[in-house]
N, C-alpha and C positions, 0 to 999 in steps of 0.2 A: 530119168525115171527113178535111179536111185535116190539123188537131192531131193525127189517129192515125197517118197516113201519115209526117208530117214524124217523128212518136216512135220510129215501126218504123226508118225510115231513119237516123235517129240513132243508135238502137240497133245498127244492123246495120253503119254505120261506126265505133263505139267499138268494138264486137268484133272487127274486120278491123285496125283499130289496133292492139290488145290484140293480135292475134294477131301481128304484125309483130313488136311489142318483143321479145317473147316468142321467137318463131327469131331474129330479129335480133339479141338477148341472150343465145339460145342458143348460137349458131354463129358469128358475124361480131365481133362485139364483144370487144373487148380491153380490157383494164381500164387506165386512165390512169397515166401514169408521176406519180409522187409528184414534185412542185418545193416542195425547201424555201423557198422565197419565198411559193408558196402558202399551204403551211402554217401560216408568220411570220403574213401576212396574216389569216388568218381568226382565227387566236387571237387576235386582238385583240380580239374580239366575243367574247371567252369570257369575260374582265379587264373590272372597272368601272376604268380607271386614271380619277385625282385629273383628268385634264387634254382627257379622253372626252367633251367636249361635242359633236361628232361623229368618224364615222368615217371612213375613206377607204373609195373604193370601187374597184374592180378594173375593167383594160379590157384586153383578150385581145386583140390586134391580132396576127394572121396571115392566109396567104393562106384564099382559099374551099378548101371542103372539107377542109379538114387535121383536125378535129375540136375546133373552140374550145368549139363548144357543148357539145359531149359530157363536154370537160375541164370546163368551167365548173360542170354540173350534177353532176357526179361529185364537187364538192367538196362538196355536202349532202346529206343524206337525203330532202327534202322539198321543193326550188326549185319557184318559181312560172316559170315562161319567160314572157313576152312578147314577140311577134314584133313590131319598127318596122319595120324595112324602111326606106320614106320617109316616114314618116307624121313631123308634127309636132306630136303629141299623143298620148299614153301611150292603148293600146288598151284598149276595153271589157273585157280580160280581165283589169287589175288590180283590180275587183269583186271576181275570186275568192280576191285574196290574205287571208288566215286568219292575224292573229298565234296563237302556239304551234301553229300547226299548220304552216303554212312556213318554214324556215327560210331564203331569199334567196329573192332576186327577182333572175333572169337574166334582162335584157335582150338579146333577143339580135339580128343583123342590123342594127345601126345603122348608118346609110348618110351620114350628115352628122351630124360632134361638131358642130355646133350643137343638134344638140337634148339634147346633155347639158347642156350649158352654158344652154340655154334654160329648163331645165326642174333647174337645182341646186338647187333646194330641195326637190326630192324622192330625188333622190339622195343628200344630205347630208340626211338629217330631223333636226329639231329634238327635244332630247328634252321640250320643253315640251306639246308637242301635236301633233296628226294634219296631213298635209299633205293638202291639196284636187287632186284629180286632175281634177273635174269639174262642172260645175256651168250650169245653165242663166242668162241674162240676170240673170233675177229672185231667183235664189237658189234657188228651190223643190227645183228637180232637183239633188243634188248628190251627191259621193259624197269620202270623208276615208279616211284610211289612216294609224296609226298606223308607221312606221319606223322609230325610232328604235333604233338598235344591230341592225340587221339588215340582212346582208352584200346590197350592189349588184353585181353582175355584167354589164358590158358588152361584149359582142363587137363587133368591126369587123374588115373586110379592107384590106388595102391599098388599094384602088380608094376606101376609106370618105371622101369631102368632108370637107374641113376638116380632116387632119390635124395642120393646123399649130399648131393650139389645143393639142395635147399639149405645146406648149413655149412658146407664146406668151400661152395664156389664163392669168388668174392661179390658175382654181377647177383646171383640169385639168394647167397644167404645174406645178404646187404636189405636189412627192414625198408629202409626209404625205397 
């Protein structure tokens, strides 16, 4: 009885969501100004260039509420979001990421560039193989994620820890 009750209540908050984006996207939402920087940016995942052994990945730094996330998402058809917040470890919801069916993974809320810089080998994926997001002591429980040439998207605010890695770390004050 509980597995039906928690399913109706699921059900009955995906449809109140659904129904939000829906006027929300009707009426309030404005379509994001085009930055050719962005643009530059993602075409690069469109290109095998000779030199592609990874890519870079994008960090939206502006104040709260300006709309980083909105812009961030607006540059694909199909991102996966991820909310950090403070967390130091990628949340159970990269499970859901689906190669060809997502195209980025937006990161978003990150409250300390330590945890980019913690966790660079997921952000820069190898195109050798899947990176491990998860994984119990013994190995048994785990879970992989292929990345490779699929655009990272991270938001922070100014308040965000550690911004001084944007100039001082070698992974994140590195332009390319």
């Amino acid at each position: 009885l509980d597995a039906v009750r928690e399913a109706e209540l699921d059900a009955a908050t995906q449809a109140e969501i659904s129904e939000n984006i829906k006027r929300i996207k009707g009426t309030v939402y404005r379509p994001m100004k085009e930055f050719p920087e962005l643009l530059q940016w993602r075409s690069l995942f469109s290109k095998d260039a000779p030199d592609a052994l990874r890519f870079p990945i994008l960090i939206i730094l502006a104040p709260s509420f300006c709309g980083k996330t909105e812009l961030a998402m607006s540059l694909f058809e199909a991102p996966l979001k991820v909310m950090i917040g403070n967390l130091t470890h990628f949340p159970d919801r990269m499970r859901e990421f689906q190669r060809g069916f997502h195209d980025a993974v937006v990161v978003d809320d990150v409250r300390d560039l330590s945890f980019v810089v913690q966790h660079q080998e997921k952000f820069q994926s190898k195109y050798s193989e899947p990176v491990e997001f998860g994984s119990s002591p013994c190995g048994q429980n785990s879970f992989k994620r292929y990345l490779y040439k699929i655009p990272m998207v991270v938001t922070i605010n100014y308040s965000t820890s550690n911004r001084e890695l944007l100039h001082t770390c070698d992974f994140l004050g590195n332009a390319k």
